[in-house]
C-alpha positions in Angstrom: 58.9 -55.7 80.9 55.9 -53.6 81.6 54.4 -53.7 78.2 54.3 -57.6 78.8 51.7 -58.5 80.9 52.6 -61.9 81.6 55.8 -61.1 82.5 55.4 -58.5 84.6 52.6 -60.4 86.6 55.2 -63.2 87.1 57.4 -60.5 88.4 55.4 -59.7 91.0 53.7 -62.6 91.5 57.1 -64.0 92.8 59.0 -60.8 93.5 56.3 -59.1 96.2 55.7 -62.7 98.9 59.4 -62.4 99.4 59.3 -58.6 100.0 56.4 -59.3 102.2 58.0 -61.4 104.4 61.0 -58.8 104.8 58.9 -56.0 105.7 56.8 -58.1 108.1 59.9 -59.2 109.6 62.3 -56.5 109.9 60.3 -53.9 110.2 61.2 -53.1 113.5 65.1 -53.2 112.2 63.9 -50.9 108.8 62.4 -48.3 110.5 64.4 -48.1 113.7 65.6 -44.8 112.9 62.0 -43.1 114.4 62.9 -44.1 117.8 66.4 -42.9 117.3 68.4 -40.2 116.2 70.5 -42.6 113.7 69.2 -45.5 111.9 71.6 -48.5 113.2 69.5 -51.6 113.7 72.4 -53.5 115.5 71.8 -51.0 118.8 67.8 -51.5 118.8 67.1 -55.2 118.0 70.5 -57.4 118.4 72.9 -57.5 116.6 73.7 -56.2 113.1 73.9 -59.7 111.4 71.2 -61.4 113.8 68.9 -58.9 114.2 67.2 -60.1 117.3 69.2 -61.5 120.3 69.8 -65.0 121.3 67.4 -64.8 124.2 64.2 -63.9 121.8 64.9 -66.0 118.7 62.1 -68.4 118.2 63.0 -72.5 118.2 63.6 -74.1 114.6 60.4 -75.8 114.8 58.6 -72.9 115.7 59.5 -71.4 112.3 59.5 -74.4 110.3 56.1 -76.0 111.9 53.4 -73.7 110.7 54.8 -73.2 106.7 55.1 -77.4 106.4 51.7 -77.8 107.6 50.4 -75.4 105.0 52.7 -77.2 102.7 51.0 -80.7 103.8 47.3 -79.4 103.4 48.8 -78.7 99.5 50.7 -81.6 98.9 48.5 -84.4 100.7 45.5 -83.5 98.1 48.3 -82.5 95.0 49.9 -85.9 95.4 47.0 -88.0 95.8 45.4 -86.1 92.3 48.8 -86.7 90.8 49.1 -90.4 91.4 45.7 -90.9 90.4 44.8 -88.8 87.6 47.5 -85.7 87.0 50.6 -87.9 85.8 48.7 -89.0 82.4 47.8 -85.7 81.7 51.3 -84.1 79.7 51.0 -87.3 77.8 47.9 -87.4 76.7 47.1 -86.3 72.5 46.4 -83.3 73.5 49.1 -82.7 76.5 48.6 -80.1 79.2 52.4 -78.7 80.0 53.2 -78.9 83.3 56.6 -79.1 86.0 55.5 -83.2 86.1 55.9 -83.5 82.5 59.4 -81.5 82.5 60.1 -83.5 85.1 59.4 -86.6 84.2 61.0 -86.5 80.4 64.6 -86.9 82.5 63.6 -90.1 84.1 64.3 -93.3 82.4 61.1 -94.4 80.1 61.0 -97.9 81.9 59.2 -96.5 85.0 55.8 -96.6 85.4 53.9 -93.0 85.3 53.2 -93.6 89.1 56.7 -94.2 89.7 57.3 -91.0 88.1 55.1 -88.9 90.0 56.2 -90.3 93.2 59.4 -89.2 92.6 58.8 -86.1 91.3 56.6 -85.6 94.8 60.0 -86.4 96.5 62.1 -84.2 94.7 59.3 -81.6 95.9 59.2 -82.1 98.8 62.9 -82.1 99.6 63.5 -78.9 97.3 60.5 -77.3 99.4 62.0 -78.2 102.7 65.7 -76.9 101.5 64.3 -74.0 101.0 62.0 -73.7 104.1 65.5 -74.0 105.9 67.2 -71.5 103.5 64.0 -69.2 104.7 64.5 -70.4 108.5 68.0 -69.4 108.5 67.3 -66.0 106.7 64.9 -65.0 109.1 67.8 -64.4 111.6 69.9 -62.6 109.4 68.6 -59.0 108.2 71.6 -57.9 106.1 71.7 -61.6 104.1 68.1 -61.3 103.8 68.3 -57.5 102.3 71.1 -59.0 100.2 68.9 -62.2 99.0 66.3 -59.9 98.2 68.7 -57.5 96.3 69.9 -60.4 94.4 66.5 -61.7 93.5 65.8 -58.2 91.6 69.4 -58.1 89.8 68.8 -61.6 88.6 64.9 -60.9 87.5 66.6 -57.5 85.5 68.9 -59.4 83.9 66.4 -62.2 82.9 64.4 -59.5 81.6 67.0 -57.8 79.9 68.3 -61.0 77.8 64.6 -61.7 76.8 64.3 -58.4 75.4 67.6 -58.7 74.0 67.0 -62.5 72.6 63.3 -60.8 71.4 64.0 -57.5 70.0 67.6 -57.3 69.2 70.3 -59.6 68.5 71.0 -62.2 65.7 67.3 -63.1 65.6 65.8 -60.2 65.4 68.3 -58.8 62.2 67.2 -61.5 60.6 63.8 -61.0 60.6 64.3 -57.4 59.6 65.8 -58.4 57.1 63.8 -60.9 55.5 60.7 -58.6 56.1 62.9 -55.8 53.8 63.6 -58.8 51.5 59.9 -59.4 51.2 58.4 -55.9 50.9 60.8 -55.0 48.3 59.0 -53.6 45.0 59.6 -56.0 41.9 61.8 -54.5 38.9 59.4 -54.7 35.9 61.4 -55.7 32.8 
């Protein structure tokens, strides 16, 4: 992976926002262990799981409020482009790839291109609220968060370790070789 450029940007393009928000969060909880002669979060900031104690935890609207507003400054502008102008563009002669025109190859052909990109914006916007609430609930949690993030880097090495596999080794690429030593092979003069 670090040879690839695009790849390793798109590592840490989606890799370091989460990592952010677990050092901003639990930083406290991290780096207990300078205020203490042992590093055990669950005796300086709640308890082990929560992290933080019932009395201080913040309301769910108070966590949810501020990332759906920045969500609606992005989607009120996105959908109204969309609608108008964006959903003709994967079709065109030319077509410009995008997650619309992935979308939109699973719905049935007999609705209209802004019938499509409504519901596209839907699915959006309920996948993006799941996952708000998947954030909302980790926020309270510091060992399911560490885990989450854990999990996020196993999953990212493996990816990157069957693309290298599928790329450089593998059926695919001994067949390449092999038609490459096939090809440069001197001809027998008779």
């Amino acid at each position: 992976m670090p040879h690839d450029v695009v790849k390793t940007s798109g590592f840490f393009i989606h890799y370091t926002p989460p990592l952010i928000a677990w050092i901003v969060r639990w930083r406290n909880v991290a780096f207990s262990f300078r205020s203490a002669s042992t590093w055990a979060p669950f005796t300086h900031n709640g308890s082990f799981f929560a992290g933080i104690s019932a009395r201080r935890f913040p309301t769910i609207l108070s966590l949810l409020l501020p990332p759906f507003v920045a969500y609606a400054l992005w989607f009120v502008p996105y959908g109204i482009w969309l609608i108008s102008h964006g959903s003709s563009l994967p079709f065109r002669e030319i077509p410009l790839s995008s997650s619309f025109g992935d979308f939109s190859k699973n719905l049935p052909r007999s609705l209209s291109l802004r019938s499509k990109a409504l519901l596209y914006l839907l699915f959006h916007a309920c996948a993006v609220s799941v996952s708000f609430l998947f954030a909302a609930f980790l926020y309270s949690h510091f060992l399911l968060h560490s885990a989450y993030l854990l999990l996020l880097l196993a999953a990212s090495i493996r990816n990157g370790a069957e693309y290298y596999s599928y790329t450089y080794g593998g059926p695919r690429s001994a067949r390449l070789l092999r038609e490459l030593s096939e090809s440069s092979r001197p001809v027998k003069a008779d």
